[in-house]
N, C-alpha and C positions, 0 to 999 in steps of 0.2 A: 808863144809858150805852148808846149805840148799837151794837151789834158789829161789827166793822172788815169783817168778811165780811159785811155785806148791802150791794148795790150799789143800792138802789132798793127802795124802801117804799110804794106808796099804798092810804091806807087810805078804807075808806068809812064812812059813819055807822052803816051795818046791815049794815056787814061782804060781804055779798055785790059782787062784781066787784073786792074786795080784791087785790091781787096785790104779793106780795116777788118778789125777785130775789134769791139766796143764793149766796155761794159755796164750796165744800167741798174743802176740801185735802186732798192725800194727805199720807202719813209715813212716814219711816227709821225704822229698828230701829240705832240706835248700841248697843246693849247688850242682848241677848237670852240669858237661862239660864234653862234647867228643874231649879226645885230640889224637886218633888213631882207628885206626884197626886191628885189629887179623886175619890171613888167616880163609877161612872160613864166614867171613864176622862182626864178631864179633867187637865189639865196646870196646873201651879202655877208660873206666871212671875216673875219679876223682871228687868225691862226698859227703859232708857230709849229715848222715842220723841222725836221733832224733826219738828215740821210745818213741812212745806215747799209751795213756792208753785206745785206741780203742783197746777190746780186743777179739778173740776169744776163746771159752773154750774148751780142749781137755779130755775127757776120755779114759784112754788103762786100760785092762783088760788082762791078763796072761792067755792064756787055755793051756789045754792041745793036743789038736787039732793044727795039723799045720800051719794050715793057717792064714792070715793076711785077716782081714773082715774089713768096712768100713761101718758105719750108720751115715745120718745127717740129719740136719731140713732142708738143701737144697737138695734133693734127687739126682740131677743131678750132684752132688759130691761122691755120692757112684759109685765108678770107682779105675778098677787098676792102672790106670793112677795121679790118686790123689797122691800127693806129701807126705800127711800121710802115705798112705801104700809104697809108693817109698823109705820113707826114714827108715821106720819098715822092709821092705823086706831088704834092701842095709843094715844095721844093724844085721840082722837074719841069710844072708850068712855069713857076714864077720866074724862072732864070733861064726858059727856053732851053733846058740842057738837052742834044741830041742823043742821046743814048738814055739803056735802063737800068736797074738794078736787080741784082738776085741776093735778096735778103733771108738767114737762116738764124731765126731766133732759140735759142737755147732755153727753155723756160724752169724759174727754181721756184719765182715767186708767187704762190701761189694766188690764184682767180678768185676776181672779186672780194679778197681781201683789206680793202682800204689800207693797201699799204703802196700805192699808186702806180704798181708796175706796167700798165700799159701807157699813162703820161710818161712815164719815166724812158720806154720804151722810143717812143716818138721821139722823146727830146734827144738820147743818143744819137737817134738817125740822123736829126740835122746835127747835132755836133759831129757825128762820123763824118755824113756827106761833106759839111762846111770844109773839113779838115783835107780830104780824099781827093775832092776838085779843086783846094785852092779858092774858096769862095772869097775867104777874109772879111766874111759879117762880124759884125759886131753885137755884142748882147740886144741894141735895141731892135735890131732887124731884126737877130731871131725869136724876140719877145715878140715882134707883130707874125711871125709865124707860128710860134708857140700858141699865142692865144688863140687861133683859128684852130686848135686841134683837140685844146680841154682845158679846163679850170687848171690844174696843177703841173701843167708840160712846163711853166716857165719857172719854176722852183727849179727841175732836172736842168735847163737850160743856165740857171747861173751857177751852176756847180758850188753850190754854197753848201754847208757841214749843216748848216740853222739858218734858219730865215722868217722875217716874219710876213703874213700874205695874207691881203685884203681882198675888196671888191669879190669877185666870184674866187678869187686866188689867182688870177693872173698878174697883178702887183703886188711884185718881189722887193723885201728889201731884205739882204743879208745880214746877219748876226754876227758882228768880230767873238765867238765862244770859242775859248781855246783848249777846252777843256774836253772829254772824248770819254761815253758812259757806254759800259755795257747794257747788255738788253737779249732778254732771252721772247721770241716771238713763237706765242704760240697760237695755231690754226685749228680751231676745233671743225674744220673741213665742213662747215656753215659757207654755203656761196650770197653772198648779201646783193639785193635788186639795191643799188645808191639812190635811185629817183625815187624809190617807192621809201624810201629812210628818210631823205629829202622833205619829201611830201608829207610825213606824220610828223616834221620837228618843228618846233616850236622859235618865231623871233623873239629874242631875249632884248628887250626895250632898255634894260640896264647894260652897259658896254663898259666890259671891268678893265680898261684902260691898267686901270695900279697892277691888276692881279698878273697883266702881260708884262708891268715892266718890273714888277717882283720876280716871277719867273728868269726873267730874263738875267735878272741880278744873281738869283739862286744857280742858275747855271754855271753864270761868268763865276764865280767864288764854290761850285761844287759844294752847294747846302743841299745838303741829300733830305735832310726831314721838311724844306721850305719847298725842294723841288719837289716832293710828291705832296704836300696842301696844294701847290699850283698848280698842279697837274689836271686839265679840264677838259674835259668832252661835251657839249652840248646835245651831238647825238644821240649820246650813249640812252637817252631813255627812248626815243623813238624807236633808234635800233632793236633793243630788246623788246619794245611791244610787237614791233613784227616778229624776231626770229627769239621764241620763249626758249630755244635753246642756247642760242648763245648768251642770254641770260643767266641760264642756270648753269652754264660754263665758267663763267666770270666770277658766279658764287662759289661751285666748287673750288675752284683754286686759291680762292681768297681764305676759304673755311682750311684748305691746308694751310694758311699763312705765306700764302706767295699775293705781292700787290702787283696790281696788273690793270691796267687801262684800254678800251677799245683804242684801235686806231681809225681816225677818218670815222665812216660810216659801216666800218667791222669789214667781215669778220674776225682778222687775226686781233690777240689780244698783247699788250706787249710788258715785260716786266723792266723794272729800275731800280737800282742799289740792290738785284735779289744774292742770296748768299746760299740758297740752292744749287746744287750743282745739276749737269746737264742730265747726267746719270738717274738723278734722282725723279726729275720732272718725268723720266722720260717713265718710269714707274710709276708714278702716279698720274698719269692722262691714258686715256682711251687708245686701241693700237692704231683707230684708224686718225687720230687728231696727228697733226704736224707741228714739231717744235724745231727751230734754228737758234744756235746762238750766231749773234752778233754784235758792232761797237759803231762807235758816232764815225763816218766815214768819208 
């Protein structure tokens, strides 16, 4: 089966001048608690995520040439550190592929927004690459590649609408929700440090087991006033003791009457059942803050 996020496939007989077109969605945080720790310092989530149709576009390209290359419209992403080439490199050993990649990221989603575009990023590449060579892995291979590359690459990797995600968020289990919510995301252009959010949050020793499978219920059945009680960030207070402005972002908008939740460890903030139009938000936010509308994807 063909994955809904490739826009364009051509393949060659030997592979070189091959080139996918991918596309890589961001995601909401509808349910984020910290209910431990992992040696090392590491945090023990339970979480559901909702991909949504903010997306960015990936180009890979087959040379013949070893190397793995990196171009984008945000320049300060051309880097070996970039999660694209991390996860085309960890892909390239692992399968001895002889040849490289020339990868050209289109960037919309924007940085360090906890709304996970550079896992999301990665996890394209192996579904691109997987697709491109003919690998024919299967979810659980590319979960043991996923999890080598960050807490939420293996959410992208099950192309799942919802999902709920444990341990550090690299155990995925899918959400059957058939249901599909707008959501307007808005970027008060806050770049959020996630280790330094990490590091001021608090483990919550109560683990609201119910309040996940209410939500979850609220979903499946489109209970708009059950799904925003459910709606939970754990973050959200740490976050805001670092960045006092995205706090007082969070307030302003709520004080116009628009409901709005951090996503992840911020910064963008994202709205549910809002009756605002896009017009209007865009009047009352700052010119340099970013708003997208978007739907469950």
């Amino acid at each position: 089966m063909v994955s809904p996020l490739i826009l364009s496939l051509k393949k060659h007989k030997k592979f070189y001048g091959s080139k996918i077109r991918i596309l890589s969605p961001a995601k909401i945080n509808l349910y984020l608690n910290i209910v431990g720790k992992y040696p090392g310092g590491f945090r023990r989530i339970e979480s559901i995520f909702e991909r949504v149709s903010l997306c960015d576009e990936i180009t890979i390209e087959i040379k013949k040439e070893q190397s793995v290359k990196i171009s984008s419209n945000i320049k300060t992403l051309e880097n070996k550190d970039n999660l694209c080439v991390q996860a085309a490199t960890i892909l390239k050993g692992e399968f001895k592929i002889p040849f490289g990649f020339n990868i050209f990221l289109k960037k919309n989603i924007p940085l360090s927004s906890g709304l996970g575009g550079g896992s999301s990023n990665a996890a394209s590449v192996l579904l691109g690459l997987n697709s491109i060579l003919n690998l024919k892995l299967e979810k659980n291979n590319l979960y043991q590649l996923g999890a080598k590359l960050g807490s939420d690459v293996n959410f992208f990797l099950s192309e799942s609408r919802f999902a709920f995600l444990e341990g550090r968020g690299e155990k995925v289990t899918p959400l059957n929700i058939g249901n599909e919510f707008d959501h307007f995301i808005i970027w008060p252009a806050v770049f959020v440090s996630t280790k330094e959010v990490y590091k001021r949050s608090e483990v919550k020793l109560t683990r609201f087991f119910n309040n996940v499978k209410i939500l979850q219920y609220a979903l499946k059945n489109n209970d708009s006033l059950l799904i925003k009680k459910c709606i939970f960030n754990a973050l959200e207070k740490s976050a805001f003791s670092v960045y006092r402005e995205l706090e007082k972002a969070k307030l302003y908008l709520e004080r116009e009457g628009i409901f709005c939740k951090l996503s992840g460890s911020g910064s963008a903030l994202y709205t549910v059942f809002s009756k605002i139009s896009m017009q209007a938000i865009k009047g009352l936010i700052p010119s340099k803050w970013s708003v997208f509308a978007c739907r469950t994807f």
